[in-house]
N, CA and C of each residue as an Amber inpcrd file, in Angstrom:
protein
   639
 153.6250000  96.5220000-184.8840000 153.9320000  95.5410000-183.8390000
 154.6800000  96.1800000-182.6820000 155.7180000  97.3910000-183.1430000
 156.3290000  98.0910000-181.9350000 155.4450000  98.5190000-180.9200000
 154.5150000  99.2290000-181.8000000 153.4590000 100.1750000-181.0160000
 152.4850000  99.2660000-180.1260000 152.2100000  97.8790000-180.7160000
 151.4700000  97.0160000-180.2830000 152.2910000  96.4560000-178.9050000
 153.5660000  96.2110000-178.9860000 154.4180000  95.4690000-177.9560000
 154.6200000  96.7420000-176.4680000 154.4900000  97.6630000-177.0910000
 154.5440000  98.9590000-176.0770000 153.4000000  98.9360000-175.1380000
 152.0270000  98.7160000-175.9400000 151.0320000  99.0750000-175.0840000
 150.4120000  97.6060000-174.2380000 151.2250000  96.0570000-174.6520000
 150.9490000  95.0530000-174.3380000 150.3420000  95.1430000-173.1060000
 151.0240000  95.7980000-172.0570000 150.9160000  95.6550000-170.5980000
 149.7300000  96.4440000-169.8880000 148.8870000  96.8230000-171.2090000
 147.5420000  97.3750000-170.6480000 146.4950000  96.8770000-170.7050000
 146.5870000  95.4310000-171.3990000 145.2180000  94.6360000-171.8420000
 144.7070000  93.9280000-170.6660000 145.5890000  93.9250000-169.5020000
 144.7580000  93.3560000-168.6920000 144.5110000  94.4740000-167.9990000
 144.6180000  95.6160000-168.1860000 143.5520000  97.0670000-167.2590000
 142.4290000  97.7100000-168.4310000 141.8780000  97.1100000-168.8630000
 140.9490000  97.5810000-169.7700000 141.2650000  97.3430000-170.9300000
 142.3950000  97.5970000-171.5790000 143.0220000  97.5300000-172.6020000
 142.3620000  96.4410000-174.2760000 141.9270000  95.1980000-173.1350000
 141.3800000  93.9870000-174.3270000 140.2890000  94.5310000-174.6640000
 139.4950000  95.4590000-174.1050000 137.7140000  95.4430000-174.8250000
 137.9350000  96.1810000-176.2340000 138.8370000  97.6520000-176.2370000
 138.5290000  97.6130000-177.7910000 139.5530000  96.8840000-178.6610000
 140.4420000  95.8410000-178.0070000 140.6860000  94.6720000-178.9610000
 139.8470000  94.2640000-179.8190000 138.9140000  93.6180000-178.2220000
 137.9860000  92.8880000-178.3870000 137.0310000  93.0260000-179.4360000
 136.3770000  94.5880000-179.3360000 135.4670000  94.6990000-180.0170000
 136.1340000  95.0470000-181.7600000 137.6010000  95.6670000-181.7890000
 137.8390000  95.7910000-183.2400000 138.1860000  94.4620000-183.7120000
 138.1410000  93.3710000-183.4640000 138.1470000  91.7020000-183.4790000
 136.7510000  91.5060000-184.6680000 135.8720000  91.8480000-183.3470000
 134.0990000  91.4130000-183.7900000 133.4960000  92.3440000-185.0860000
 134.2780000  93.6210000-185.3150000 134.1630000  94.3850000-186.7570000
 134.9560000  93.7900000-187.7950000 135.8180000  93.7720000-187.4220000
 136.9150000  92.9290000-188.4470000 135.9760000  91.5330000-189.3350000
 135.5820000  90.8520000-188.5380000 135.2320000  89.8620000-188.2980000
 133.7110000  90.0560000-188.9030000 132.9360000  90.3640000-188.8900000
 131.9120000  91.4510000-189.6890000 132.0090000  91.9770000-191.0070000
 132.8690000  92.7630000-191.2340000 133.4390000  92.9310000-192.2820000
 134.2880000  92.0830000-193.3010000 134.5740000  91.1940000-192.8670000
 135.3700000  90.2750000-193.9880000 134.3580000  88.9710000-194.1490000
 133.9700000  89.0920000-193.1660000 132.5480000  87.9270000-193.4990000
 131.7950000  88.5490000-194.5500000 131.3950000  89.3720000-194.2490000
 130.1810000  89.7760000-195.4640000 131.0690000  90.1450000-196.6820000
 132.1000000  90.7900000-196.6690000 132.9340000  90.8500000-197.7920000
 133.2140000  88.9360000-198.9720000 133.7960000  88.3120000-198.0550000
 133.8770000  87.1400000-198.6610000 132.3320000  86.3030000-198.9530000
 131.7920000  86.4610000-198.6280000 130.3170000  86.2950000-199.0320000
 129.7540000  86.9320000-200.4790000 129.6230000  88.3510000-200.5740000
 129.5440000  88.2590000-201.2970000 130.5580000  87.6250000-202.4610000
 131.8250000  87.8390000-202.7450000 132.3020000  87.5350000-203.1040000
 132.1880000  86.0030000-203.7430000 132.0700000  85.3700000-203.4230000
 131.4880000  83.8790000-203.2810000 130.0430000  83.7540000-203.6660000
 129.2140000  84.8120000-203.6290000 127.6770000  84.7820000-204.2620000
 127.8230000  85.4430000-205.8940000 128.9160000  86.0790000-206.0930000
 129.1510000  86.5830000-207.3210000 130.0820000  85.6490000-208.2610000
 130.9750000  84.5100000-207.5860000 131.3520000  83.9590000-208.0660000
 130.4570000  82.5560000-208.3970000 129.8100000  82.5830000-207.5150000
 128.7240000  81.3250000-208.0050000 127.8540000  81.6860000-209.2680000
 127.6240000  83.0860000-209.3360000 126.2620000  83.6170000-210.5510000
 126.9630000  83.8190000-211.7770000 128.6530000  84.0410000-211.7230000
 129.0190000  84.5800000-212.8790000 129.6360000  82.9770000-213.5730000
 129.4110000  81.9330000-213.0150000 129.4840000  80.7190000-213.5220000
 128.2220000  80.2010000-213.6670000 127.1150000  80.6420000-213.6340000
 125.5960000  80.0280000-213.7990000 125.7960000  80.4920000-215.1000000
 125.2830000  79.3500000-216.0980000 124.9960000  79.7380000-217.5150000
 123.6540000  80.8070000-217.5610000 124.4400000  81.6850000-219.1060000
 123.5060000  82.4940000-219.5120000 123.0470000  82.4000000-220.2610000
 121.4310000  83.1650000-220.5490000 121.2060000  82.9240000-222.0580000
 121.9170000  83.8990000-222.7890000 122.9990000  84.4620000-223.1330000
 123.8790000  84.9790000-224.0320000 124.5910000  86.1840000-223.2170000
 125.4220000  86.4980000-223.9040000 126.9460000  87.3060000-223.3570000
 126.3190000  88.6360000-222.5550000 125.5720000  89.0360000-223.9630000
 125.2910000  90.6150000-223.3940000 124.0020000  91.0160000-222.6810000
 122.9660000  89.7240000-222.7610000 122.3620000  89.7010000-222.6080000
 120.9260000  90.2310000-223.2450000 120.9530000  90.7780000-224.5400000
 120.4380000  91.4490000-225.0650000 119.2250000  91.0670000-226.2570000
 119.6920000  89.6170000-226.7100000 119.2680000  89.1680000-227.5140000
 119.1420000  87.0320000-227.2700000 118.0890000  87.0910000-225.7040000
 117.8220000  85.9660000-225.6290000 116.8400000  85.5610000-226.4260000
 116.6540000  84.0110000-226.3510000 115.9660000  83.2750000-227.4430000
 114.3750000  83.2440000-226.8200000 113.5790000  84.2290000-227.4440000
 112.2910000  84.6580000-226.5860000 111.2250000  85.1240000-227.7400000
 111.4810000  84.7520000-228.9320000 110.6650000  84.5150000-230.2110000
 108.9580000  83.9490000-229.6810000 109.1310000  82.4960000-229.8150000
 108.4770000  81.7310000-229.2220000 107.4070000  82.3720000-227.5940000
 107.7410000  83.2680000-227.0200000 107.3610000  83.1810000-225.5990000
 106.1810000  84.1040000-225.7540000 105.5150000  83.9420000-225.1700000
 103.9940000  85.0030000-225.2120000 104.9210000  86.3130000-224.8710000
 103.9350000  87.4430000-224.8650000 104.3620000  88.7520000-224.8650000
 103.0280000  89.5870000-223.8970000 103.3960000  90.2740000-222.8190000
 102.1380000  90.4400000-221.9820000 102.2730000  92.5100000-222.2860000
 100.9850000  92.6950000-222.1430000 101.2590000  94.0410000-222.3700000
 102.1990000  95.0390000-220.8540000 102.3660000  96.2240000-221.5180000
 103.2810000  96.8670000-219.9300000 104.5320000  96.6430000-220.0270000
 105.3940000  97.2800000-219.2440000 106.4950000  97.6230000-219.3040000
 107.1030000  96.7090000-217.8610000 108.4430000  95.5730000-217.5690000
 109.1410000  95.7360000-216.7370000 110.0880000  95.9810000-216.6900000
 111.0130000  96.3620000-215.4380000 112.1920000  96.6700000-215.1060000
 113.1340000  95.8320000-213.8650000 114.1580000  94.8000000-214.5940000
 114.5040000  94.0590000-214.2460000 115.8760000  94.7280000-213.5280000
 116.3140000  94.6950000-212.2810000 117.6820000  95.0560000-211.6270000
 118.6210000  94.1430000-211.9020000 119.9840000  94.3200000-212.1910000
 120.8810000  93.7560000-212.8310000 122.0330000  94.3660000-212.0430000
 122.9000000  93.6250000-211.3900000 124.1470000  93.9720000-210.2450000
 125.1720000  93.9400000-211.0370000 125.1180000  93.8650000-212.7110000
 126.2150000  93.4670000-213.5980000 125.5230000  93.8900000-215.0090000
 126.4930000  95.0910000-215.7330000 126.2070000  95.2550000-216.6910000
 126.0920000  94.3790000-218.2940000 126.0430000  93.1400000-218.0480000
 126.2440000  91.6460000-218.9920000 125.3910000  90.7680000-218.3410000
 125.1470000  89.6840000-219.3840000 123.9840000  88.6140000-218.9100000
 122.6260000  89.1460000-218.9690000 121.9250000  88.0780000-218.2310000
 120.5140000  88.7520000-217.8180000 120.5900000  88.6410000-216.4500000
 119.5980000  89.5280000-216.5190000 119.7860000  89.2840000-214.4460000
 118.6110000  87.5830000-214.3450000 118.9440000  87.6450000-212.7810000
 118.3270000  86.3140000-212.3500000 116.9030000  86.5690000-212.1350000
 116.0810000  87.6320000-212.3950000 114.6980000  88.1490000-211.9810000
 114.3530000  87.7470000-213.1180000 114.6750000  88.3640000-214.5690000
 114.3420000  88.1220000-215.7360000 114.5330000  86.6010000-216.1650000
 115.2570000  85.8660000-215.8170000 115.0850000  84.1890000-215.8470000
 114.7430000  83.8810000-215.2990000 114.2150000  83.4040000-213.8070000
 113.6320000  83.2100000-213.1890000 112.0080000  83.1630000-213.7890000
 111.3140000  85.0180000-213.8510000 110.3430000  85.3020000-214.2820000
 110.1740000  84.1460000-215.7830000 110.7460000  84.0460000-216.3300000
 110.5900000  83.2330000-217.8590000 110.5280000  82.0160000-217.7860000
 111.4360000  81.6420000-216.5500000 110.9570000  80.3340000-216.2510000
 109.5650000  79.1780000-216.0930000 109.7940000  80.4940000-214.9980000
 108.6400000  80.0130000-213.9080000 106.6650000  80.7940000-214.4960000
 107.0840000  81.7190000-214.9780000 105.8390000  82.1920000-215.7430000
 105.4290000  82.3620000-217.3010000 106.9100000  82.3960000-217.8220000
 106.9020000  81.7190000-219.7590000 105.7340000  82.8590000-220.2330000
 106.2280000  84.1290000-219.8010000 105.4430000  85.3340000-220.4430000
 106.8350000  86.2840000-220.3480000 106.9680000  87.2880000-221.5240000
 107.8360000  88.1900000-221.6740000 106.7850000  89.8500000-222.0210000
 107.3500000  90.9190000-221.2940000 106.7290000  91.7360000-221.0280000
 106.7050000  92.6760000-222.6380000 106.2370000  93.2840000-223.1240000
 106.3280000  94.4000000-224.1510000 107.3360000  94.9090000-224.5690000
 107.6650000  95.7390000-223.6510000 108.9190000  96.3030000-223.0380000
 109.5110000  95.9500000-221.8240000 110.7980000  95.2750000-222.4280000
 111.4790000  94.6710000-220.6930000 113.3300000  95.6700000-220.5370000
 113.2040000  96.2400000-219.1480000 114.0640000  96.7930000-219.2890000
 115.2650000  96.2970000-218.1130000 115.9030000  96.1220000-218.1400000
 117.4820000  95.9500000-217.6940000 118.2040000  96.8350000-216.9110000
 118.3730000  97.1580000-215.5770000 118.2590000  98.5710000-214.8900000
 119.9960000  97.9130000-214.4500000 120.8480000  98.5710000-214.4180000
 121.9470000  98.5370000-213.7150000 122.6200000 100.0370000-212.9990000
 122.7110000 100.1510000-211.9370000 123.0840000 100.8640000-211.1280000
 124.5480000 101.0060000-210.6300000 125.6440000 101.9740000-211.1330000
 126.9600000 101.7690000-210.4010000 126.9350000 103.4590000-210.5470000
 128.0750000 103.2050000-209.0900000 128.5340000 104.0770000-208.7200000
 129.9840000 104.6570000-209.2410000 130.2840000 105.7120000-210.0380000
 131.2980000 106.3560000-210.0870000 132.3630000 106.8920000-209.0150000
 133.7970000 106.5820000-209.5930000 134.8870000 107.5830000-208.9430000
 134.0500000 109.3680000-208.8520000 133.5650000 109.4120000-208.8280000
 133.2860000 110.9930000-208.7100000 132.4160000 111.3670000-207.6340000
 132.2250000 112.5740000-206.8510000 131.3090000 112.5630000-206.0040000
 129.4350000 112.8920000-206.5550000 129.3980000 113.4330000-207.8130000
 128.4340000 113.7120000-208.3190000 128.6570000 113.6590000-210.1810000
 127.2610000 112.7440000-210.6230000 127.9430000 112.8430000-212.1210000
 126.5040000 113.7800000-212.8360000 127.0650000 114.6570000-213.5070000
 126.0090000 115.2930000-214.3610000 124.9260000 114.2220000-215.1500000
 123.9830000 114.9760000-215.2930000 122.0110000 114.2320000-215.4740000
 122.7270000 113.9020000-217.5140000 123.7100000 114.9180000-217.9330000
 124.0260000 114.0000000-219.5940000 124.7590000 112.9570000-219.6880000
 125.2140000 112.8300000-218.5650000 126.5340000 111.5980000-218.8180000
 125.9030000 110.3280000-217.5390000 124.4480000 110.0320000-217.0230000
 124.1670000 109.7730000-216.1430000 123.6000000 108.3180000-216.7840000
 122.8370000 108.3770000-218.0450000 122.8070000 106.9730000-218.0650000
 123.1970000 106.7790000-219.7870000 123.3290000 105.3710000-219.9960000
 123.5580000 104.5720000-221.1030000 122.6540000 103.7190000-221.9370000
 122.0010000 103.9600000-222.7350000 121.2300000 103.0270000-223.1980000
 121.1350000 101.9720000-224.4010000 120.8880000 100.8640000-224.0170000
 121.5510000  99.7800000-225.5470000 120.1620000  98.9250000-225.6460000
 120.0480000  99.2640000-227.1080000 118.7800000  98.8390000-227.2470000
 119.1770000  97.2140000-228.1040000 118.2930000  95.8810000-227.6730000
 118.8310000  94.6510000-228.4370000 117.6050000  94.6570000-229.1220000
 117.6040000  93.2600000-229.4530000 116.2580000  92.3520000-230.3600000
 114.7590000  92.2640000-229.2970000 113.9870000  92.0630000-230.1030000
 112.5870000  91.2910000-229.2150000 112.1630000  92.8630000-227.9590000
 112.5400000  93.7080000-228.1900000 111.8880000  95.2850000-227.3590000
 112.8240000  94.8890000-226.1310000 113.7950000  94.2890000-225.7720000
 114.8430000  94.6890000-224.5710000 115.9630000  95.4830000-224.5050000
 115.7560000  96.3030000-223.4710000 116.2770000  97.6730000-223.3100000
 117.4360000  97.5500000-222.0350000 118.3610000  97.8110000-222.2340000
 119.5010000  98.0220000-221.2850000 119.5900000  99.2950000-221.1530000
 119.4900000  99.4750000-219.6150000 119.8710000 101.0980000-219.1180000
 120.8640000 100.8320000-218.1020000 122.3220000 101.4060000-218.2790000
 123.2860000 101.8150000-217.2670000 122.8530000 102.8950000-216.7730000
 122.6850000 102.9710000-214.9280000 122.4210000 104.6250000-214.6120000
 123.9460000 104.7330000-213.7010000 124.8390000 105.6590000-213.5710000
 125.8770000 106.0060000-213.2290000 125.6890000 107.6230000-212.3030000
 125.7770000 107.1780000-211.1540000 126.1270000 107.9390000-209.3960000
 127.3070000 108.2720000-208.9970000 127.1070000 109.1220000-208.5210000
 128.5890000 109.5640000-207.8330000 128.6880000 109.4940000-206.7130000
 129.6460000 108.9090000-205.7340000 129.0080000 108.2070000-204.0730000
 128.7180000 109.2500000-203.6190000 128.4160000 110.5460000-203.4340000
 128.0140000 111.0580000-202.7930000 126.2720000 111.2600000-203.1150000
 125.7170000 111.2010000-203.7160000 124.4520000 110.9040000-204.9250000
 123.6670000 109.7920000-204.0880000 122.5540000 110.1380000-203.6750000
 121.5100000 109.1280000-203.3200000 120.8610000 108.3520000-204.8830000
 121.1370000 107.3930000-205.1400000 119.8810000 106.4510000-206.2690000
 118.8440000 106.9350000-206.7350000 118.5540000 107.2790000-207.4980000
 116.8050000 108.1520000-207.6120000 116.6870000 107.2170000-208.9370000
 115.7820000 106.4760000-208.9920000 115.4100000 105.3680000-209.9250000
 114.3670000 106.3610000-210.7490000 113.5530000 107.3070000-210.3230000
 112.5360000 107.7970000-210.8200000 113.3150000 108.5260000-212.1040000
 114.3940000 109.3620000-211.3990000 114.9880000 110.6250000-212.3710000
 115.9940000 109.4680000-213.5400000 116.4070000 108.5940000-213.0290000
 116.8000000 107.7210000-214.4010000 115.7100000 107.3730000-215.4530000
 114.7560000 107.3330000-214.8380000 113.5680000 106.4630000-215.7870000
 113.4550000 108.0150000-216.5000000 112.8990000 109.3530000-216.0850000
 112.9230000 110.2200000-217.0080000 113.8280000 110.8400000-217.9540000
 114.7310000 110.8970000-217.3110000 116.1690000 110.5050000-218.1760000
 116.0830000 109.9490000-219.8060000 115.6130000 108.2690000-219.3040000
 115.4710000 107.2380000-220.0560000 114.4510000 107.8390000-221.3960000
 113.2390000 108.5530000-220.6520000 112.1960000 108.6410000-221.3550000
 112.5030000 110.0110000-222.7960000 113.7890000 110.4130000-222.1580000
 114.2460000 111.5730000-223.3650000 114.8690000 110.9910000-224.3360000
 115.3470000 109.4580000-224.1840000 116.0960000 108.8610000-225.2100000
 114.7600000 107.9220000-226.1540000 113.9580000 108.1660000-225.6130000
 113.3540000 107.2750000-226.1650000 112.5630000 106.2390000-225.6770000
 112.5620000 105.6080000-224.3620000 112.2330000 104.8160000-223.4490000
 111.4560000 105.3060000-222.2560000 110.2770000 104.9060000-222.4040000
 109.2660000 105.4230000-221.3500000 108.9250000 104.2990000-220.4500000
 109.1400000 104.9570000-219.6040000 108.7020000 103.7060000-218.5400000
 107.5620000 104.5410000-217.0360000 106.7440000 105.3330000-217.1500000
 106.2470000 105.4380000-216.0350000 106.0810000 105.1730000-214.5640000
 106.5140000 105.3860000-214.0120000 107.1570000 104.6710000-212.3660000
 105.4020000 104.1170000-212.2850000 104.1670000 104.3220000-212.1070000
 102.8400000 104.2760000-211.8930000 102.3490000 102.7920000-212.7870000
 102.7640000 102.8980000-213.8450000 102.7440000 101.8650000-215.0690000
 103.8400000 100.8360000-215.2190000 104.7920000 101.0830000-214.4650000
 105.6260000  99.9910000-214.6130000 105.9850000  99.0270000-213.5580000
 106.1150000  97.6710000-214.0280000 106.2140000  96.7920000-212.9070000
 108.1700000  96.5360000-212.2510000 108.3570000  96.3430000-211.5560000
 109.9270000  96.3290000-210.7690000 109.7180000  95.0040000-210.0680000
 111.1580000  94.2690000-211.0870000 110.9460000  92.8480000-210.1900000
 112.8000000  92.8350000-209.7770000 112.5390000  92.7730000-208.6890000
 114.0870000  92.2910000-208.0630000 114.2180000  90.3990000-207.5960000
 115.2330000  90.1330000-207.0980000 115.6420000  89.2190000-206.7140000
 116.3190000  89.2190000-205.1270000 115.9800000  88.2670000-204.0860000
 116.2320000  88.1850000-202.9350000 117.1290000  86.5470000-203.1540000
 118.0370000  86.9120000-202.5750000 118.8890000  85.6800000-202.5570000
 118.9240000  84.8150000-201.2720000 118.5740000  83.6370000-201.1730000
 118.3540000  82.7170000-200.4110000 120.0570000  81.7900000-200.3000000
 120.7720000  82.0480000-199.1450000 121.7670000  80.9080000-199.2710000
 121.6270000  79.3610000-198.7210000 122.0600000  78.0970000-199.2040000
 121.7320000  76.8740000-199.0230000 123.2420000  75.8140000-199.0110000
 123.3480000  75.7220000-198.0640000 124.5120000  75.0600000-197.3110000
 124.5830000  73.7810000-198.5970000 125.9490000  73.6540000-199.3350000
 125.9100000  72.7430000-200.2670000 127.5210000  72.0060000-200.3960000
 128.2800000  72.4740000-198.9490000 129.2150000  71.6890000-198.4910000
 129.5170000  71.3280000-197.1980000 130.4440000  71.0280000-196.6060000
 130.6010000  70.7370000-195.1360000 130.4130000  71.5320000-193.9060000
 130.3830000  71.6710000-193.1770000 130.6280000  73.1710000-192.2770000
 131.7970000  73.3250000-191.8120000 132.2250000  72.5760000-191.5260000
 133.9090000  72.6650000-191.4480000 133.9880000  73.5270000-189.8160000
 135.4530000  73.6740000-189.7240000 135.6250000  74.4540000-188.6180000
 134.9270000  75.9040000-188.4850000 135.0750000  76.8820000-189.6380000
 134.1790000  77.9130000-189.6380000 132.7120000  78.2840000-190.4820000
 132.3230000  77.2550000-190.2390000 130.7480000  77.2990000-190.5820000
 130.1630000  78.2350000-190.3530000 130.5200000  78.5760000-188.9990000
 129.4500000  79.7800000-188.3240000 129.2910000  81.2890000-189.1300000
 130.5620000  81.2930000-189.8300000 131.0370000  82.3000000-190.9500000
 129.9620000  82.3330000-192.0510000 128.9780000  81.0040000-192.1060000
 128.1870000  80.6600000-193.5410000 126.6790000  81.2280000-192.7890000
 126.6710000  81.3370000-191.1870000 125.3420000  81.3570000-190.6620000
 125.4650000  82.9060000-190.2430000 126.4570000  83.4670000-190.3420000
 126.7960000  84.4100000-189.4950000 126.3350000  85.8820000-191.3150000
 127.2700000  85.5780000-192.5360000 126.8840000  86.0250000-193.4690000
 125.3940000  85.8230000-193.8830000 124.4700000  84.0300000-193.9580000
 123.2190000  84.3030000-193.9120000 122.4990000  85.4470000-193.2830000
 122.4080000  85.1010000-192.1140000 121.6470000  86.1760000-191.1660000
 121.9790000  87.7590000-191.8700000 123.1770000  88.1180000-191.9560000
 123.3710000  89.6370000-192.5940000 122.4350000  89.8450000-193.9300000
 122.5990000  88.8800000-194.7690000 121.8460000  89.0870000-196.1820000
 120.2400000  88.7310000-195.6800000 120.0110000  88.0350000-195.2140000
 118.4190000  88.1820000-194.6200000 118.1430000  89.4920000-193.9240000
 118.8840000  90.3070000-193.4410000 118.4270000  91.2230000-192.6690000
 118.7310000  92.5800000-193.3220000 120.0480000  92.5420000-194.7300000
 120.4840000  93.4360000-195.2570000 118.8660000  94.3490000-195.9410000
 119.0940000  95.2720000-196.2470000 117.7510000  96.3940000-196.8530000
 117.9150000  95.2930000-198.1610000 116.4060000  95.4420000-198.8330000
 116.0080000  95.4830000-199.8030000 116.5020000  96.1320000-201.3880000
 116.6080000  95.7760000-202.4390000 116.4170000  96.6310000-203.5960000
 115.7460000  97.8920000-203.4070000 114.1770000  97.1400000-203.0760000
 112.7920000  98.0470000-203.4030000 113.3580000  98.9580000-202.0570000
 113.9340000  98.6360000-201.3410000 113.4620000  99.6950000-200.1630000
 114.6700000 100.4170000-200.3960000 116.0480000 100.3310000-201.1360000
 117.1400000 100.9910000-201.0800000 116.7680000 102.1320000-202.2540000
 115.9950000 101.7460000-203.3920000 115.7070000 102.7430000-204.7440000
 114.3730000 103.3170000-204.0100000 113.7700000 103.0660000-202.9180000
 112.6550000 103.3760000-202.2930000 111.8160000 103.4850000-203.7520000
 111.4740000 102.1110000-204.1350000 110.1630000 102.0350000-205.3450000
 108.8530000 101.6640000-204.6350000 108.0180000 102.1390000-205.2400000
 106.7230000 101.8190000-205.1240000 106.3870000 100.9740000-204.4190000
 105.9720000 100.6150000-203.2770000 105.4940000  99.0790000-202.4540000
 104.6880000  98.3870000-203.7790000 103.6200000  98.6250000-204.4480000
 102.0060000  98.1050000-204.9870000 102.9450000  97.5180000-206.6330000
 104.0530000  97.8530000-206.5850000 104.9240000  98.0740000-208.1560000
 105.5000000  97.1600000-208.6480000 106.1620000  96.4480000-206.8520000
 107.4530000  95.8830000-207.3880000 107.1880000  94.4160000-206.5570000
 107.8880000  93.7270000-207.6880000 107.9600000  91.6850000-207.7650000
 108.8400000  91.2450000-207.1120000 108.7000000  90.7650000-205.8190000
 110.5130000  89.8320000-205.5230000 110.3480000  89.0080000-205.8100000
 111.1680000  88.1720000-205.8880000 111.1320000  86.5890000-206.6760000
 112.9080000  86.0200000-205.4500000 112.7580000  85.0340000-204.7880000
 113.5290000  84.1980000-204.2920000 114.5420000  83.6960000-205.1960000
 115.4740000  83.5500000-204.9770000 116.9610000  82.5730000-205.6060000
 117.7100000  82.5040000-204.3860000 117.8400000  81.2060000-204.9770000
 118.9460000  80.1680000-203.9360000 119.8360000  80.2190000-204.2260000
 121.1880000  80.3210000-203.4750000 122.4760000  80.4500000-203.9380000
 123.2420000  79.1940000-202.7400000 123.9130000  78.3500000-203.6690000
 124.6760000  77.3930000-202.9480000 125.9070000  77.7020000-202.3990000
 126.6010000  77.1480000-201.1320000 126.9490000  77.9670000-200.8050000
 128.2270000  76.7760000-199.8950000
């Protein structure tokens, strides 16, 4: 505030624009921050079909041949691609796999300590793959990875279904509404799954979810 009260007397000689403009980042940044925030708190209160996700009730459900690979932003639950898909199409794949992606404290993590695999009931496969932020995503080299433990999944042969989240105004707008239109627009325009793991165009499933908001 000292430093701030010192330079007061320059905002009207130029001084306000990079106010101005560190205002409109600020402002950018905590929007999309509290957004998500608020899209993760809405999903981690959507009932699941079970804790770990590992062993849903899928006895009963046809079984289609082929392998998918469902993205999961959370190592628990099922993701919303894989319910969704069961919903809405009441077919479960051969092999269905569970892809979760996080990034490590480290700048690079060695190819043995890179992924995790937990195998449940009914052929569903959980794979943790673990990056180091400096580490671009390579979905391919996890899947071969995968395929030394036991789990084959062919990038050519396998199908990739993500989820695109749709937000849907489900209270007032209040004084800062624009905050609810302003985060829409970012997640409509944010990159893709498919285009961030750069998978296959011909490969991979989006499937829509609405998130209230």
């Amino acid at each position: 505030m000292s430093f701030f009260s010192a330079n007061a007397a320059k905002l009207l000689h130029g001084g306000w624009f990079p106010v101005a403009l560190a205002l409109v980042v600020f402002t950018v940044l905590t929007t999309w921050r509290r957004g998500l925030e608020i899209m993760r708190a809405r999903k981690d209160a959507a009932p699941k079909a079970t804790r770990d996700g590992l062993s849903p009730e899928i006895a009963d459900v046809p079984r289609v041949p082929g392998t998918a690979v469902f993205f999961s932003s959370s190592a628990g639950g099922c993701p919303s691609a894989f319910l969704h898909n069961l919903k809405h199409n009441k077919v479960v794949h051969e092999q269905t796999v569970f892809l979760t992606v996080q990034f490590d404290e480290a700048p690079r993590v060695p190819d043995d300590e890179r992924i995790e695999v937990m195998r449940g009931a009914n052929g569903i496969v959980r794979i943790t793959a673990h990056f180091g932020y400096r580490e671009q995503p390579d979905v391919d080299r996890v899947l071969r990875l995968a395929a030394r433990k036991g789990v084959a999944c062919p990038v050519g042969e396998t199908s990739f279904f993500t989820s695109k989240p749709t937000l849907v105004s489900v209270s007032r707008r209040g004084l800062f509404g624009w905050r609810r239109s302003l985060f829409g627009w970012m997640l409509q325009n944010s990159t893709s799954v498919a285009n961030y793991f750069e998978l296959p165009p011909d490969r991979v499933v989006e499937l829509g979810t609405q998130v209230g908001i």
